[in-house]
C-alpha positions in Angstrom: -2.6 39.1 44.6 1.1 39.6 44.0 0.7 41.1 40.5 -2.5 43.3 40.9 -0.4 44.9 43.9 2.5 45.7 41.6 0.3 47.0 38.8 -1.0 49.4 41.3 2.3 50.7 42.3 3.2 51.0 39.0 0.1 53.0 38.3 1.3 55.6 41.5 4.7 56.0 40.4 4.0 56.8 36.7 2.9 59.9 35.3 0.4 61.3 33.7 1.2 60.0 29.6 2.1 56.6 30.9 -1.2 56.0 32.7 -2.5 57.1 29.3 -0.5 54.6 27.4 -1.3 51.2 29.5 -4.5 52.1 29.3 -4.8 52.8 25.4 -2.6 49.8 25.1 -5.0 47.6 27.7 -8.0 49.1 25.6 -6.6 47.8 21.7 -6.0 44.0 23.9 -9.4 43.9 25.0 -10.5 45.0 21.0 -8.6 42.5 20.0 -9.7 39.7 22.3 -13.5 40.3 21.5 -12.6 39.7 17.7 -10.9 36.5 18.3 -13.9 35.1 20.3 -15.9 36.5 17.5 -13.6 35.0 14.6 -14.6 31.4 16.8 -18.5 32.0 16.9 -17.9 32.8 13.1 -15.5 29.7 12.5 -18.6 27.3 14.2 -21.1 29.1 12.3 -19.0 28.6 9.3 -19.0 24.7 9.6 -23.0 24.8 10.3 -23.0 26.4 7.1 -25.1 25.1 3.9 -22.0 24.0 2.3 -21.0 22.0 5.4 -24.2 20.9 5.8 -24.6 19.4 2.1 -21.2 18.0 2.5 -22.5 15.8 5.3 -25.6 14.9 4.3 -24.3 13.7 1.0 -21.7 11.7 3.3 -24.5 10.1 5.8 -26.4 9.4 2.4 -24.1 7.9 0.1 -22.5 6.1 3.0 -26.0 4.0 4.1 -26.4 0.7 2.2 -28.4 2.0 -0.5 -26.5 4.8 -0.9 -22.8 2.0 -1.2 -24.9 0.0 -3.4 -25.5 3.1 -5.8 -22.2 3.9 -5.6 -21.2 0.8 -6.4 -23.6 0.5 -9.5 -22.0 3.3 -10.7 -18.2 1.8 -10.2 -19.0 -1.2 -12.3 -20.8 1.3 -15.4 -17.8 3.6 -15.0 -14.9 0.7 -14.9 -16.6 -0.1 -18.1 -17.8 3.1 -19.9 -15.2 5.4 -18.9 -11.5 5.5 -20.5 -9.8 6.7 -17.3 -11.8 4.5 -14.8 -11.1 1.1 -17.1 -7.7 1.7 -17.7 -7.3 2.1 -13.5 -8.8 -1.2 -12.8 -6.6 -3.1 -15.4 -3.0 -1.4 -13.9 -4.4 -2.4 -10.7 -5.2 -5.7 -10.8 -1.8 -6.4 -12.9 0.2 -4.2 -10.4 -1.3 -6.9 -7.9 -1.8 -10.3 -9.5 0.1 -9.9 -12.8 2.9 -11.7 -11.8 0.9 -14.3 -9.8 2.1 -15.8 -6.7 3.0 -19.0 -5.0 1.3 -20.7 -2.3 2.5 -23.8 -0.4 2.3 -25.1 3.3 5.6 -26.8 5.4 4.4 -30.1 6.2 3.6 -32.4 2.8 0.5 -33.6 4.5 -1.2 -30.2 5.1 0.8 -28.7 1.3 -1.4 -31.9 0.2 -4.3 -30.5 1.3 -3.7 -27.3 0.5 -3.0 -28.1 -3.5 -5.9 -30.1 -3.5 -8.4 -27.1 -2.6 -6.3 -24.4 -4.6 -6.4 -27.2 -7.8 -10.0 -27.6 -6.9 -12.0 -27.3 -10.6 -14.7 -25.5 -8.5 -12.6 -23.3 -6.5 -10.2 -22.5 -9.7 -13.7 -21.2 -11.1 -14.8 -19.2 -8.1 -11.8 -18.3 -6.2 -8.5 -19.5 -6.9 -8.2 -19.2 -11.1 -6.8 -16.2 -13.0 -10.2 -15.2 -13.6 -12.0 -15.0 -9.8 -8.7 -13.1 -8.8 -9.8 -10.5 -11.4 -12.8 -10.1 -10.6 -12.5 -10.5 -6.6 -10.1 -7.2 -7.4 -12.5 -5.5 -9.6 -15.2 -5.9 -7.2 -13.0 -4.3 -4.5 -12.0 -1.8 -7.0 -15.7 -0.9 -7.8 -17.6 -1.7 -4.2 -14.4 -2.2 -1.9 -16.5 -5.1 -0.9 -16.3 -9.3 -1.7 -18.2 -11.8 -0.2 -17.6 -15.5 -0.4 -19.3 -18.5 1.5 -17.3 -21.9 2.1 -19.3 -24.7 1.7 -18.3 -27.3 3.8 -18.8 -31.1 3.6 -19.3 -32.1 7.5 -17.8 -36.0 6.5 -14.8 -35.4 4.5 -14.5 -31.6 5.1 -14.1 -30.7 1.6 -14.5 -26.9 0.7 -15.9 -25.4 -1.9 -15.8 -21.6 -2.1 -18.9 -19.8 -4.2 -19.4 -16.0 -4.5 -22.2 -13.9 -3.0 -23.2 -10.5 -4.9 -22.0 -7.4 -2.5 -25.4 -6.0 -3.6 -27.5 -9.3 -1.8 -26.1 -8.8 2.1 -28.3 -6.5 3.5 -27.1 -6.1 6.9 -23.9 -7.5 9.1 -24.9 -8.7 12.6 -21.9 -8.3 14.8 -21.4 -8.9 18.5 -22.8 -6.4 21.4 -19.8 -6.1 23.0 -17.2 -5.7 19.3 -19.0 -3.6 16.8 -15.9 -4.9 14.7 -16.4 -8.7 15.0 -19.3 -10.2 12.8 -21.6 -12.7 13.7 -24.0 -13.0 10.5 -24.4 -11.6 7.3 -28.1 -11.2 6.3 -28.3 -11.9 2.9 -31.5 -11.6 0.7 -31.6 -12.9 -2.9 -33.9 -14.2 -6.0 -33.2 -18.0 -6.4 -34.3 -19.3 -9.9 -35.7 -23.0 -10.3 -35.6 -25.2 -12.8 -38.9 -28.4 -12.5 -38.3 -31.6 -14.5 -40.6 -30.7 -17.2 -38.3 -27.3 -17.7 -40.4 -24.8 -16.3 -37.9 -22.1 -15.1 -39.4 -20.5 -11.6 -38.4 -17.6 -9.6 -38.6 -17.2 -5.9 -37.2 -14.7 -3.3 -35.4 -16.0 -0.5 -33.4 -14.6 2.9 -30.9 -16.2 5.0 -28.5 -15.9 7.6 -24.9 -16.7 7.0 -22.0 -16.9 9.6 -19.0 -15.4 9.6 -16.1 -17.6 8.8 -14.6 -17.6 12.7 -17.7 -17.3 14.4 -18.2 -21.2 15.8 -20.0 -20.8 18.7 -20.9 -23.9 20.7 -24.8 -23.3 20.5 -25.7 -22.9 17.2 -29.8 -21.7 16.8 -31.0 -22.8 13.4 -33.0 -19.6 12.5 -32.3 -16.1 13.4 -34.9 -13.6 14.7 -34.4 -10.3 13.3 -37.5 -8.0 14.6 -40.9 -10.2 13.6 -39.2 -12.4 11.0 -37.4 -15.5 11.7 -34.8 -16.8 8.9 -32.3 -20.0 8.4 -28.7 -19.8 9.3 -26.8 -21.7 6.8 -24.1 -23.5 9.2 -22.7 -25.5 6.4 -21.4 -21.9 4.4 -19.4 -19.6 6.4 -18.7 -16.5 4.9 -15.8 -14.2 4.8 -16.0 -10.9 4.5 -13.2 -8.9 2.3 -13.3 -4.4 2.0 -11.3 -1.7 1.4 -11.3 1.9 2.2 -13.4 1.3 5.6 -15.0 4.1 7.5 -13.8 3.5 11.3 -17.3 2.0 12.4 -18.4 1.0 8.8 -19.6 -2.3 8.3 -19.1 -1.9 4.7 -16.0 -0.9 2.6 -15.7 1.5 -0.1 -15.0 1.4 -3.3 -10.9 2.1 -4.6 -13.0 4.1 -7.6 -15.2 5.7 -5.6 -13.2 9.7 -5.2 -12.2 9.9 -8.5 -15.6 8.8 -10.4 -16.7 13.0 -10.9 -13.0 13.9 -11.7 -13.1 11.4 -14.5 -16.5 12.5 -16.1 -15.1 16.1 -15.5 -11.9 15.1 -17.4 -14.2 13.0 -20.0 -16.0 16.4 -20.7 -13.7 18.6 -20.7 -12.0 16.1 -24.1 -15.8 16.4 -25.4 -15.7 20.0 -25.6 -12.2 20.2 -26.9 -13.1 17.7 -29.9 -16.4 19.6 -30.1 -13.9 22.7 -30.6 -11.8 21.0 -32.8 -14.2 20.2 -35.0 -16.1 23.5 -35.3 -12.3 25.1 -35.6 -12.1 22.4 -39.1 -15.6 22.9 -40.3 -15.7 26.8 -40.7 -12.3 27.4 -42.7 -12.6 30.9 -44.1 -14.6 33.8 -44.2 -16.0 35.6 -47.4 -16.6 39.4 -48.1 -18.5 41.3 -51.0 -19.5 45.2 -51.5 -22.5 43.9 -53.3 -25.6 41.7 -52.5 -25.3 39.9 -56.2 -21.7 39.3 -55.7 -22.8 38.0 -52.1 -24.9 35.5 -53.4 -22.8 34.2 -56.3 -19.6 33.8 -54.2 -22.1 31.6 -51.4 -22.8 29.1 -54.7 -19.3 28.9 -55.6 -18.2 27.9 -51.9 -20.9 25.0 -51.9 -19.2 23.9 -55.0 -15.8 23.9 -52.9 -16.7 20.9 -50.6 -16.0 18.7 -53.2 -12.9 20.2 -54.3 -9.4 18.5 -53.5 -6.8 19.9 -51.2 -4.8 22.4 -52.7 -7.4 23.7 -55.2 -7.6 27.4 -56.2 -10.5 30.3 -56.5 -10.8 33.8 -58.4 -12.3 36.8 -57.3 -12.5 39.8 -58.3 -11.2 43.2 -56.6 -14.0 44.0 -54.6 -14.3 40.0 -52.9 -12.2 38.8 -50.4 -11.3 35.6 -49.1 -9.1 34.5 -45.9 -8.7 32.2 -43.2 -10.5 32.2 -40.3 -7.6 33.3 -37.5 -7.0 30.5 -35.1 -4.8 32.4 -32.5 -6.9 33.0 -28.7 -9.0 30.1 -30.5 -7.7 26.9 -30.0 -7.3 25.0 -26.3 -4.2 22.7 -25.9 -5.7 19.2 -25.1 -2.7 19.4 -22.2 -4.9 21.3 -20.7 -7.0 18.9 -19.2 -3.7 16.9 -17.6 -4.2 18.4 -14.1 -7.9 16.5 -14.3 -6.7 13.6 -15.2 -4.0 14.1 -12.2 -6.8 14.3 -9.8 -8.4 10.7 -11.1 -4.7 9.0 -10.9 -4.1 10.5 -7.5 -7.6 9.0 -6.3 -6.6 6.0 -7.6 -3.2 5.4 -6.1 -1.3 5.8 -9.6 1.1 8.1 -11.8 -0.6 10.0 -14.0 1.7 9.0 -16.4 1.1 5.4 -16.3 -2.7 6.2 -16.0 -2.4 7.9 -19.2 0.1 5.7 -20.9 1.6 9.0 -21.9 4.6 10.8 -20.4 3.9 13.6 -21.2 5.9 16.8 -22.3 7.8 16.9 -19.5 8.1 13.6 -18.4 10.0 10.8 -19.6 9.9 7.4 -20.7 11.4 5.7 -17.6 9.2 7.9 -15.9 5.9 6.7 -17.4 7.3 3.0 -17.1 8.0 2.8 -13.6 6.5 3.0 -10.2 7.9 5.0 -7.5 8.2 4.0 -3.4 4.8 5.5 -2.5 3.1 3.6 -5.1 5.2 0.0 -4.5 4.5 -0.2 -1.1 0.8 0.9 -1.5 0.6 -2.5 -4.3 2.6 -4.3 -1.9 -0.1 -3.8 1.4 -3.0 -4.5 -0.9 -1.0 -8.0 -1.5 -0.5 -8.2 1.8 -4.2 -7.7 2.6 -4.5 -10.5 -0.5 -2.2 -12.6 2.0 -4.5 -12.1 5.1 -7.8 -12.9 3.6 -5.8 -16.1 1.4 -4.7 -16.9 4.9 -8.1 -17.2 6.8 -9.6 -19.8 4.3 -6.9 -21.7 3.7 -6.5 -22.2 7.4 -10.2 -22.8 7.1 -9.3 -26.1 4.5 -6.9 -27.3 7.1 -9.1 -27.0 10.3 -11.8 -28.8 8.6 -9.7 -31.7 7.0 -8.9 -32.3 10.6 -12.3 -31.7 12.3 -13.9 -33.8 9.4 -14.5 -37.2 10.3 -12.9 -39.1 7.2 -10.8 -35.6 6.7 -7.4 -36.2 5.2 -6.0 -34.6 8.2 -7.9 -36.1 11.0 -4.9 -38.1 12.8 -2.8 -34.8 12.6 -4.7 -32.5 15.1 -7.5 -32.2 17.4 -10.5 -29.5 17.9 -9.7 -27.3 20.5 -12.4 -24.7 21.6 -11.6 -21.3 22.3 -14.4 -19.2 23.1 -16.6 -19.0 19.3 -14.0 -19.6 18.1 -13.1 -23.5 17.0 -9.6 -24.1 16.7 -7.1 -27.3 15.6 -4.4 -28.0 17.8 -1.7 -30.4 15.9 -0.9 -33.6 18.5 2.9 -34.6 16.5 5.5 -31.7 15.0 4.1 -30.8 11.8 4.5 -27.9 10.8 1.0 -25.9 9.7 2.5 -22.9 8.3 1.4 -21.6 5.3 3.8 -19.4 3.0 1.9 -17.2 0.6 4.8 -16.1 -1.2 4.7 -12.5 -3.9 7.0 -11.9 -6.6 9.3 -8.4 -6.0 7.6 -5.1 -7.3 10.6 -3.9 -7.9 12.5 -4.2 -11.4 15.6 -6.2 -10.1 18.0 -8.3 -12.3 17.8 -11.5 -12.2 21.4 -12.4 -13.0 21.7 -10.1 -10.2 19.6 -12.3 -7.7 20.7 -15.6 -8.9 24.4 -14.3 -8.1 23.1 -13.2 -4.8 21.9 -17.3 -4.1 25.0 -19.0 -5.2 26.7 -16.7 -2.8 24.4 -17.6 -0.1 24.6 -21.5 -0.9 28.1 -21.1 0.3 27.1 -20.2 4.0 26.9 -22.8 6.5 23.7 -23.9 7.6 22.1 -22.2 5.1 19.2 -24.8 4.0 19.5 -25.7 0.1 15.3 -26.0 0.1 14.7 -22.5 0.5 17.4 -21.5 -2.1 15.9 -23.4 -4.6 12.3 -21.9 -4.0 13.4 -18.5 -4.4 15.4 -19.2 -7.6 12.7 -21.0 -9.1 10.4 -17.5 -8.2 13.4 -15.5 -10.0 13.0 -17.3 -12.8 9.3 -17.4 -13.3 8.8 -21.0 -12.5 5.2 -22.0 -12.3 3.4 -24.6 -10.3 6.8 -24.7 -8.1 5.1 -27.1 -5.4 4.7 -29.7 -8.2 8.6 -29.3 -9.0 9.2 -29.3 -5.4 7.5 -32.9 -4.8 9.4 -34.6 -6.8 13.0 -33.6 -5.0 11.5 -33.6 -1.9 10.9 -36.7 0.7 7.4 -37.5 2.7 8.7 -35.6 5.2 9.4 -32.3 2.8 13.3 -32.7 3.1 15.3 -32.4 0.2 16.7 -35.9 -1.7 20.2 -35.6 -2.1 21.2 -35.8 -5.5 24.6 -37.3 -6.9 25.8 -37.6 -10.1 23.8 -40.9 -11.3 21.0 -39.2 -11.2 21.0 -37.8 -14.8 21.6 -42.1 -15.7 19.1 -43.1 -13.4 16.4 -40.9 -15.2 17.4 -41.4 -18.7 17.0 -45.3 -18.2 13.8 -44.8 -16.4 13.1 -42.6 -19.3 14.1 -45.3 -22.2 12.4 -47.7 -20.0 8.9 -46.1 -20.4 8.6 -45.1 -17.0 8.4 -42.0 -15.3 11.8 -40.4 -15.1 10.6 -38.0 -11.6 10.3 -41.4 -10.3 13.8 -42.5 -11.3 14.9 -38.9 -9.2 13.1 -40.2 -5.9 
């Protein structure tokens, strides 16, 4: 009550003008006030507007699964069709994959079985070649999702990896209590059957398939979902690979996806300035006569002129006139559409430079040629997402080669449950790591690194193995686990090498045998 009594006393001791003042001053406060709460109702009514409301609706309608599978329809037309959206998808994917990578596990038994699945004619085909990794990117680029199942051989453990079509999983069942964690993907497709006198049949079909590290310990063979009952393919887990997530969203989103309407704005706006162009071309000059008769001779003597040569020459008389049409206010600088073309790159995580292959008027070359910090390191965690997703079925390989009854790797490890999840505890000290190794980004010279590991082979207890890895990656070495095999022991330690070497191999060479033998 302590400052009501002294705004009282205040009140008695002032006069007559002041009383006057706090209150006019009180007065404009309580004005003021009733227009910021009114400023808030106007603020909530804003956002409950038609604009806000379209806004969302469009969102809750393009983001169900017919409305991702539209706008994924549409990424593959436009990473076709349209210049800009093509031209993304390549610097992507090279960004990513151009310079490849290298992929190898610690222990020689477990590298064996490794090479063996990524070497896999099936797998090169599906997964693993230069052509899956481009189109595993593209799909992420134009759906922001991939599917794949990994059929599994239950005797020898052998994987094969096949793709599934984003557009054929319905739904993702994922557990009560983790909305993130999937169970089953519900998949629904038209299988195509071929009888033995060549009649070619088509039949729809639905199944269930699990997610790669869901391995519960009861597995039901079908799947109720409402009144239908369908299979669940044990045999081919599937993982699940997306981009550009909602938080919640069971689905990713395409990398194309906010800079589709920019493009076809920036794809119109070139229409209409060719459209210009050619209109600009096509009406050349502009004729004038006093007279009707000198009109209509001067309009047959202009048809004549379309088959005239450059340079050619007219005479009128005094009362004709012939001039050019005036171009100035007329024309549009095709520059002008650059800020467009800005809004696609930014959408798509690139220069606007390199997305244009043009530097522009400002720019420069080494500008248009090289990729700044923001843009490395977003390449560098779309690798690195590459990495994880590599990393789950490879570990996948190796689990089942040791779960597998005549697996390769069955006397390594042992199954160990853990909840759904299956897991392979190793019983001796090998080593299951697996390195999943990306060239630099980053425009570094070579002579530069190489310098860099001769200085480092000085340094005690620095192991040789690892140098020689990394050199081989400066120098563009492919297939660097073959190399590695043949100066490495059983146990993946490097063979020492003296000076007879060179001899040894020659022989072996003259000898007609194999001179990596010679080495070992």
């Amino acid at each position: 009550m302590w400052p009501f009594t002294r705004y009282d006393r205040v009140l008695e001791e002032a006069s007559t003008s002041e009383v006057a003042a706090l209150t006019s001053q009180v007065s404009t406060l309580s004005f003021e006030l009733e227009r910021a709460v009114e400023s808030m109702a106007e603020l909530e009514l804003s956002r409950d507007s038609a604009g806000w409301q379209k806004l969302g609706e469009q969102a809750n309608r393009d983001f169900t699964r017919d409305g991702l599978r539209k706008a994924g329809a549409q990424g593959r037309v436009m990473g076709i069709a349209n210049t800009l959206i093509k031209r993304g998808r390549a610097i992507r994917y090279a960004y990513v994959w151009g310079q490849g990578l290298d992929i190898s596990a610690r222990d020689s038994a477990v590298n064996d079985v490794v090479q063996a699945f990524l070497d896999d004619e099936s797998n090169r085909e599906s997964f693993t070649g230069t052509q899956a990794r481009q189109q595993r990117e593209g799909a992420l680029y134009d759906e922001g999702n991939h599917f794949r199942a990994h059929f599994t051989d239950p005797l020898t453990g052998r994987v094969q990896v096949r793709t599934i079509l984003a557009d054929e999983i319905d739904d993702i069942v994922t557990d009560p209590e983790d909305r993130t964690v999937p169970w089953y993907y519900i998949r629904s497709w038209t299988e195509q059957e071929v009888s033995k006198t060549g009649t070619v049949t088509s039949a729809p079909r639905k199944a269930a398939y699990p997610a790669l590290k869901y391995q519960p310990a009861t597995r039901p063979k079908k799947l109720r979902l409402g009144s239908e009952e369908i299979e669940v393919q044990w045999d081919a887990p599937v993982k699940h690979l997306k981009v550009n997530a909602i938080e919640g969203g069971k689905f990713g989103i395409g990398d194309s996806y906010a800079s589709l309407p920019w493009a076809m704005g920036y794809k119109n706006f070139q229409e209409d300035w060719t459209q210009l162009m050619r209109a600009l071309a096509r009406i050349a000059f502009i004729t004038s006569s006093k007279t009707k008769s000198a009109a209509q001779q001067k309009r047959a003597q202009l048809q004549g002129m379309g088959a005239m040569p450059a340079g050619g020459t007219v005479n009128l008389t005094d009362d004709q006139k012939l001039e050019a049409v005036p171009k100035s206010g007329a024309t549009i600088d095709a520059e002008s559409g650059r800020p467009i073309a800005a809004l696609v790159a930014s959408g798509l995580d690139l220069p606007v430079t390199i997305l244009l292959a043009d530097p522009g008027q400002t720019g420069a070359r080494a500008t248009a040629q090289t990729l700044d910090l923001p843009t490395r390191l977003i390449f560098q965690a779309r690798q690195e997402l590459h990495t994880e997703d590599l990393l789950d079925t490879l570990g996948y390989v190796v689990e089942q080669a040791v779960i597998a009854p005549r697996g390769p790797l069955r006397t390594k490890g042992r199954a160990v449950r853990d909840g759904d999840r299956l897991k392979v505890r190793f019983v001796d000290d090998s080593d299951s790591t697996i390195d999943v190794i990306w060239p630099s980004l980053e425009e570094t010279d070579p002579k530069t690194m190489m310098d860099a590991i001769v200085a480092a082979e000085g340094i005690p207890d620095v192991p040789k193995l690892p140098l020689i890895k990394l050199a081989l990656q400066i120098l563009g070495v492919r297939d660097i686990d073959e190399l590695l095999q043949k100066i490495t022991d059983a146990d993946g330690n490097l063979i020492p090498q003296d000076g007879q070497a060179g001899d040894r191999a020659t022989q072996a060479f003259r000898q007609g045998l194999d001179p990596s033998e010679a080495l070992g």
